[in-house]
C-alpha positions in Angstrom: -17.2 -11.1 35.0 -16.7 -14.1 33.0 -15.2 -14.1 29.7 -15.1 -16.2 26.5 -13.4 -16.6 23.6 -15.0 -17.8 20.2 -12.8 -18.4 17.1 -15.4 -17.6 14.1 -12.0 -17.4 12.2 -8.3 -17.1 11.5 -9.4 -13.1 11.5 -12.3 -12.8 13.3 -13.7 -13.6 17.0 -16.6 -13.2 19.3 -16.6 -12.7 23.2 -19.2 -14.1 25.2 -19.5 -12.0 28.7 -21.7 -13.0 31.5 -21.8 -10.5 34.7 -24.0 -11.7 37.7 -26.3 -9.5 38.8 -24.3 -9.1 42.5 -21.7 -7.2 40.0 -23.5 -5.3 38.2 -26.5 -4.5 40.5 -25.7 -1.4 41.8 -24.0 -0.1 39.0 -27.8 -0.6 37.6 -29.5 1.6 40.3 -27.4 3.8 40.4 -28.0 4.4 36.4 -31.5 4.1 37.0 -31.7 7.0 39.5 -29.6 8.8 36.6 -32.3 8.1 33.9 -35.8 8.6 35.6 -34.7 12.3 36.5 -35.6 13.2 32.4 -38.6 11.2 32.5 -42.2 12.8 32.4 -45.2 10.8 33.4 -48.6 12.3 33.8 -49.8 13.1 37.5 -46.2 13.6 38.0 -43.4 16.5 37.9 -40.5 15.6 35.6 -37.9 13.2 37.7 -40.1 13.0 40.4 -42.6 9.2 39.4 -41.7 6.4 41.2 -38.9 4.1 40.7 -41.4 1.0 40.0 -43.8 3.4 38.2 -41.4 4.4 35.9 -39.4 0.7 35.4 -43.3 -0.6 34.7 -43.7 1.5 32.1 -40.2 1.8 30.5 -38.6 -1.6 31.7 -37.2 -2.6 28.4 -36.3 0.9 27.4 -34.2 1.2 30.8 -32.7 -2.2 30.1 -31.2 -1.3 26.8 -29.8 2.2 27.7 -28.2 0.6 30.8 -26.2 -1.8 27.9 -25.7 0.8 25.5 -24.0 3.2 28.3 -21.9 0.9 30.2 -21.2 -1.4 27.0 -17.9 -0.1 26.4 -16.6 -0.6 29.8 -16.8 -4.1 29.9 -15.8 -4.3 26.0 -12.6 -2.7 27.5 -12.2 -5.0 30.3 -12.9 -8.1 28.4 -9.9 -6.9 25.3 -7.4 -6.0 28.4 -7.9 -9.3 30.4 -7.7 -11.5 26.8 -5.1 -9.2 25.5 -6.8 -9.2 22.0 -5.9 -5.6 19.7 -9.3 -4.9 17.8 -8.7 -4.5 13.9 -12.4 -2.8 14.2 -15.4 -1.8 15.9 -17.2 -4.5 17.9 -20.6 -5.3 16.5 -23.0 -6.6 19.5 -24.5 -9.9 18.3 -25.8 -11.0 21.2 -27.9 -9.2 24.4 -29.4 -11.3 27.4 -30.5 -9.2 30.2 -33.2 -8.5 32.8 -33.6 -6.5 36.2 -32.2 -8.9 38.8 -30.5 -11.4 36.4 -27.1 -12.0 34.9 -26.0 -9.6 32.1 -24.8 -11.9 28.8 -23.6 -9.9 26.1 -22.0 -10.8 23.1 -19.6 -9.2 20.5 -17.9 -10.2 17.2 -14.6 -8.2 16.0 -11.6 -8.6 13.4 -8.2 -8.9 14.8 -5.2 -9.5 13.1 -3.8 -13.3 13.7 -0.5 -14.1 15.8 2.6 -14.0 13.2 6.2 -14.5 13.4 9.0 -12.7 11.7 11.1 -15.2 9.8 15.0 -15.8 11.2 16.2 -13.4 9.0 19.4 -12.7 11.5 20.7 -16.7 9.8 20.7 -14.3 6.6 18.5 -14.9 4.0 19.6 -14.4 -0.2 18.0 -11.9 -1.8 19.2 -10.7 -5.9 21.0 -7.7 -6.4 20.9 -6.2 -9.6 24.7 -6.1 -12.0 25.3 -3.8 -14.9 28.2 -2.3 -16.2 28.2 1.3 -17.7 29.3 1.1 -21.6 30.4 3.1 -23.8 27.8 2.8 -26.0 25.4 4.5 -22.7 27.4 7.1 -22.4 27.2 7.5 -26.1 23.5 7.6 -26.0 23.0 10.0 -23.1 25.7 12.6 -24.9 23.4 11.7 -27.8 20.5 12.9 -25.3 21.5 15.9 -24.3 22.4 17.0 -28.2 18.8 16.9 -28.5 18.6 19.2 -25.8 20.8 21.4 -27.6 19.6 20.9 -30.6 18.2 24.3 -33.2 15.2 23.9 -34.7 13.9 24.8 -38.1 10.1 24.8 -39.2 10.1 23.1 -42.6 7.5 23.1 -45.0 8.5 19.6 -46.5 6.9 16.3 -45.4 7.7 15.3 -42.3 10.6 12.8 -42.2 11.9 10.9 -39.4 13.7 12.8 -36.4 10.7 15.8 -37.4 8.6 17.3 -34.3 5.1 17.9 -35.4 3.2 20.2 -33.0 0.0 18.8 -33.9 -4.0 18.8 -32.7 -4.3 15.0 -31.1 -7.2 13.6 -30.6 -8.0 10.2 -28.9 -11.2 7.8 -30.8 -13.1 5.2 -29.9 -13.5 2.1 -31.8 -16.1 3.4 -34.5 -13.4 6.2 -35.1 -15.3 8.9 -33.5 -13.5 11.5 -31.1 -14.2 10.6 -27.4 -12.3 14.1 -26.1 -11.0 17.7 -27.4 -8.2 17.8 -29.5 -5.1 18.6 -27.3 -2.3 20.6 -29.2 1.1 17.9 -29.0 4.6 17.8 -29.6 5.4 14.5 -31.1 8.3 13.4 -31.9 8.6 10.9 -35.0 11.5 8.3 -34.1 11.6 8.7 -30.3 9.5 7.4 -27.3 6.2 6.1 -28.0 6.3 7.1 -31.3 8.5 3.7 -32.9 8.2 1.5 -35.5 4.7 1.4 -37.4 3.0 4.9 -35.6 6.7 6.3 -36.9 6.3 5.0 -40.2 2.4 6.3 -39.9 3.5 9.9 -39.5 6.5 9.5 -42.2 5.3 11.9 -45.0 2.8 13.6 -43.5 2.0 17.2 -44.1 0.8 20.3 -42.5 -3.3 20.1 -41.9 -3.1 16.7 -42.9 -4.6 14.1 -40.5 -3.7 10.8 -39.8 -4.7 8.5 -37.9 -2.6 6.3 -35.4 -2.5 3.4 -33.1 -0.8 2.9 -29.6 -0.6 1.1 -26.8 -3.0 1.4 -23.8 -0.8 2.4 -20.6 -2.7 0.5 -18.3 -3.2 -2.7 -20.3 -0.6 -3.3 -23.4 -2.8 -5.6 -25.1 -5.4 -2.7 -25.6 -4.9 -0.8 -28.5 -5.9 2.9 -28.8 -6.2 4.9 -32.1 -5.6 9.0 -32.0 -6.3 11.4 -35.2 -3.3 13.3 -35.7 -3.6 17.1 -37.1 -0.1 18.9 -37.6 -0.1 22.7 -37.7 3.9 22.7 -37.6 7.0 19.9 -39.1 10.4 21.3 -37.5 13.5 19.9 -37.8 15.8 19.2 -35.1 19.7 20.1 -36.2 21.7 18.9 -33.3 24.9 20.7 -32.5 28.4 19.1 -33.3 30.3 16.9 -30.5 33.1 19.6 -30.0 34.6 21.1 -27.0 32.5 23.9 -27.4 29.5 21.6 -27.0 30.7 20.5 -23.8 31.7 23.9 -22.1 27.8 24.7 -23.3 26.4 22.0 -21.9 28.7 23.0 -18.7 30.5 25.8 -18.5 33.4 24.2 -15.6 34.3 21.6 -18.5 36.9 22.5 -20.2 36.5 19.9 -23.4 34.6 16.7 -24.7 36.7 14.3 -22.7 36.2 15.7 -19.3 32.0 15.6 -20.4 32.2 12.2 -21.4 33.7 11.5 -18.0 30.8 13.6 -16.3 28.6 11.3 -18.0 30.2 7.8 -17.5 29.9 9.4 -13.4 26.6 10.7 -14.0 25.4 7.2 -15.1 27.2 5.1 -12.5 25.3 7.3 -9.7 21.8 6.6 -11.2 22.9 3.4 -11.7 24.0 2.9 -7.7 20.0 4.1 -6.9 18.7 2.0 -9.3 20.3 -0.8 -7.2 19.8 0.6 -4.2 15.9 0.6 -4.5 15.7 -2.7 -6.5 17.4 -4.5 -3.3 15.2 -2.8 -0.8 12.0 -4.0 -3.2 13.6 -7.5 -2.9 14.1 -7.7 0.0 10.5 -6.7 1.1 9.9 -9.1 -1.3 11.8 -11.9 0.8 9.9 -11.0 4.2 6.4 -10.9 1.9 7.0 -14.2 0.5 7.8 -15.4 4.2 4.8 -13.8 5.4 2.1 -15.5 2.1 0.0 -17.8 4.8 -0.6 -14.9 6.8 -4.5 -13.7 6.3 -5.4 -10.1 6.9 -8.5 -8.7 8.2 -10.7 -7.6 5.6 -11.4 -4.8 7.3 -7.6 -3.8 7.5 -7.5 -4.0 4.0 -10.2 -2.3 3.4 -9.5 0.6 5.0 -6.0 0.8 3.7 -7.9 0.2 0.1 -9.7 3.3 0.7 -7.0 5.7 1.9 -5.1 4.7 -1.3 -8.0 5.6 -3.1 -8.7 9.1 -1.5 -4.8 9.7 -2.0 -5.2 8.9 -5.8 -8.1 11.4 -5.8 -6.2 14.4 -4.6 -3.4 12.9 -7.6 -5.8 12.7 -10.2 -8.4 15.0 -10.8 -10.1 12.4 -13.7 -10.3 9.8 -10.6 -14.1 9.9 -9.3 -15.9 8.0 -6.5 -17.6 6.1 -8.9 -14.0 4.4 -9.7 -13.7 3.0 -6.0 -14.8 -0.5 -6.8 -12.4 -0.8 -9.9 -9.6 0.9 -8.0 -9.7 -1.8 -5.0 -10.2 -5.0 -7.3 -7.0 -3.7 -9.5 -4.9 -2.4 -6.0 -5.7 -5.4 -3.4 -2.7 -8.0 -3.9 -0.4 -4.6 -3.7 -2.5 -3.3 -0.9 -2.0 -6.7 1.0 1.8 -6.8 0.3 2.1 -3.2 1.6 0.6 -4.4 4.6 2.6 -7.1 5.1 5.6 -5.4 4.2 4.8 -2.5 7.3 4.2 -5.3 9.8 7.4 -6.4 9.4 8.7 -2.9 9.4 7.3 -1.9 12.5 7.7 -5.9 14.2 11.5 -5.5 13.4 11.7 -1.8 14.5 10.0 -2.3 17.9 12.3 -5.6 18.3 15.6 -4.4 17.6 14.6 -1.0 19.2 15.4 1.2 16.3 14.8 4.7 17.0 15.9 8.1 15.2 16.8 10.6 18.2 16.1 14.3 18.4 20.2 15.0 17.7 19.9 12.6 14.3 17.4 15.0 12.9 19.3 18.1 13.8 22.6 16.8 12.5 20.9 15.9 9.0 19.4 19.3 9.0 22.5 21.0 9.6 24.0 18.6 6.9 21.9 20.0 4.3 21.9 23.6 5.1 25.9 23.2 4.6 25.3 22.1 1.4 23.4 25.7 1.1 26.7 28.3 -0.1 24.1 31.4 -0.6 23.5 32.7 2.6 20.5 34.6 2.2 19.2 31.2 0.5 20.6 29.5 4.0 18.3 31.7 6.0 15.4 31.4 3.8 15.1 27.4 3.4 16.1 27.3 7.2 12.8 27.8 8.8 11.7 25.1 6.5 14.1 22.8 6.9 13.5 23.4 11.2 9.4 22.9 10.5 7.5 20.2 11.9 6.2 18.9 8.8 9.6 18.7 7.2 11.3 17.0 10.1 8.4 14.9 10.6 9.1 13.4 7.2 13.0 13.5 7.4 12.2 11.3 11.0 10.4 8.5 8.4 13.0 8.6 6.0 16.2 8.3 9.0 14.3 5.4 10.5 13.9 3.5 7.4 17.4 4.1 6.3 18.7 2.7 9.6 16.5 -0.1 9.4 17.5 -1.2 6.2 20.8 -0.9 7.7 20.1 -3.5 10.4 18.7 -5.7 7.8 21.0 -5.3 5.4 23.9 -6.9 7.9 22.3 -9.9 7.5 21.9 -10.5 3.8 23.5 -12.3 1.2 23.5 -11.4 -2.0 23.4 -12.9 -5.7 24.6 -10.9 -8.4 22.2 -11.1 -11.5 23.0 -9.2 -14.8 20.4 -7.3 -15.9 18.9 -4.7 -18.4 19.9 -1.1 -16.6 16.5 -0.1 -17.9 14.4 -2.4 -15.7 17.1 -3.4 -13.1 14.1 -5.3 -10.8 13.2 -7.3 -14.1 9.6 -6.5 -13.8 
């Protein structure tokens, strides 16, 4: 059998395959014998016409099954002797065959082009978030969980800022007609989304009165979306007063205000620490990414992953249709190439360094968490699902990137940039 290799591009190929008939002849016959056994002809009992009578009359036909059967085989051999790793399934472009003559077939596929991981072992820089827990956060979140706490009041008054309306919402489109059903809402005026103009657009207004107001479109900020607002309540919110018996409500092992506001500060700094943590892992992916930008990717690869995202999203949101697919992979593709990238790297690294999570890793995190467990009747009840396939197929995943990020964290350098806590990747 001899092979071929034609580049049609960086991401796709054809082989050209060309058996002589002295290889492939008696793997014919043999088929042959195989095939006329379920063909009638007239004058005849079925499987019992003659050879020549039979590849007269069906010649062509015989041909093509004889391809169609045995294609696969010498797809096989032609990938194992190149050493080429299909992205997809071969399409035949190509046949050339007759009785007696040399089989030339030919077949296009995707495959993914050769790469190299960058030298990250020289280290490589990558940012790591700095902020410094202030007084004035700690002050806020105390502020936070007064809210929480806080009694409320219905008031009959017009609403004032701080006020929760539960109100009938209502979403319009631009000639101001409703587009859904009213949805009963808390809002509150002051907080969240509800800033600045829509606040001062719900200042002073009064039970069964409607309003309307403007925000911002979640998926694109320069889209503006007007609601009608309907209040059927106005409560005030009468927060409780920073004493010590604030703080043994909010937790009953404190013992006054000082020991909450260091619960806080500590509180903070560990949200804080995970907010770092995942900002350097994104950065880092970023770094191998950037390395990685010449590198083209089968359309087909992305294509699939485009679609699993999409059937993922589906089970997520109820509102996503089929319809939306199109949209869905022209807004997703740059991410969907970048998560691509990002797992070839992964799994080029992982194979490489031979990082591997053993049997006595996953037990040993197991029993970890089940210590954490005090309640014994809770121990015994979370245990089976704790020991279920599932669960330690997904603690397996979550082991192996940990001590992956390990390995690549010895070789990093970082640079400290001060940022706001609130968007510590500065995105």
């Amino acid at each position: 059998m001899e092979t071929k290799i034609n580049e049609k591009s960086k991401t796709e190929i054809e082989i050209d395959i060309k058996i002589p008939w002295t290889e492939i002849g008696k793997v014919y016959e043999s088929f042959l014998s195989k095939y006329s056994k379920n063909i009638n002809m007239p004058g005849f009992r079925k499987g019992k016409a003659p050879l020549e009578i039979i590849e007269k009359k069906h010649g062509q036909a015989i041909e093509w099954e004889f391809i169609k059967e045995n294609f696969w085989t010498y797809y096989s051999k032609a990938i194992e002797e190149k050493k080429i790793q299909p992205i997809n399934q071969p399409q035949i472009t190509n046949v050339d065959f007759k009785k007696g003559e040399r089989l030339d077939i030919s077949f296009q596929f995707q495959i993914l082009p050769e790469w190299d991981l960058p030298n990250y072992k020289k280290s490589f820089k990558v940012e790591k978030p700095y902020y410094k827990i202030t007084k004035k956060d700690v002050e806020h979140s105390i502020e936070e969980l007064r809210k929480k706490h806080a009694k409320t009041k219905e008031i009959k008054t017009p609403a004032q800022m701080g006020n929760h309306l539960t109100a009938q919402v209502q979403k319009l489109d631009k000639n101001g007609n409703g587009v859904d059903k009213p949805q009963e809402t808390v809002i509150p005026i002051g907080e969240q989304i509800f800033t600045g103009k829509t606040a001062n657009d719900l200042t002073g207004i009064k039970v069964d009165e409607t309003r309307t107001i403007t925000l911002e479109d979640p998926a694109k900020k320069e889209n503006k979306i007007k609601f009608k607002v309907t209040p059927s309540k106005i409560e005030e919110h009468i927060l409780p007063e920073l004493t010590d018996e604030f703080a043994k409500k909010v937790d009953p092992k404190l013992n006054d205000l000082k020991e909450l506001n260091n619960l806080v500060n500590s509180e903070l700094e560990k949200s804080w620490e995970k907010e770092v943590e995942k900002a350097v892992k994104e950065n880092i992916a970023d770094y191998f990414i950037e390395q990685l930008s010449d590198l083209e990717l089968p359309s087909e690869m992305v294509e699939n992953y485009l679609e699993k995202l999409f059937e993922d999203e589906k089970k997520q949101n109820p509102k996503v249709k089929d319809e939306d697919l199109n949209e869905f992979k022209k807004t997703m593709k740059d991410q969907a190439i970048k998560i691509i990238k990002w797992v070839l790297v992964k799994n080029r690294i992982i194979e490489n360094e031979k990082v591997e999570v053993t049997e006595e890793n996953i037990k040993n995190e197991v029993d970890k968490i089940l210590s954490n467990i005090k309640d014994e009747k809770q121990k015994e009840m979370y245990k089976q699902y704790y020991n279920s396939k599932e669960f330690k197929e997904n603690l397996k995943s979550q082991l192996l990137e940990e001590k992956l990020m390990d390995h690549i964290k010895e070789f990093v350098k970082y640079k400290k940039k001060k940022v706001d806590k609130n968007n510590p990747t500065g995105r």
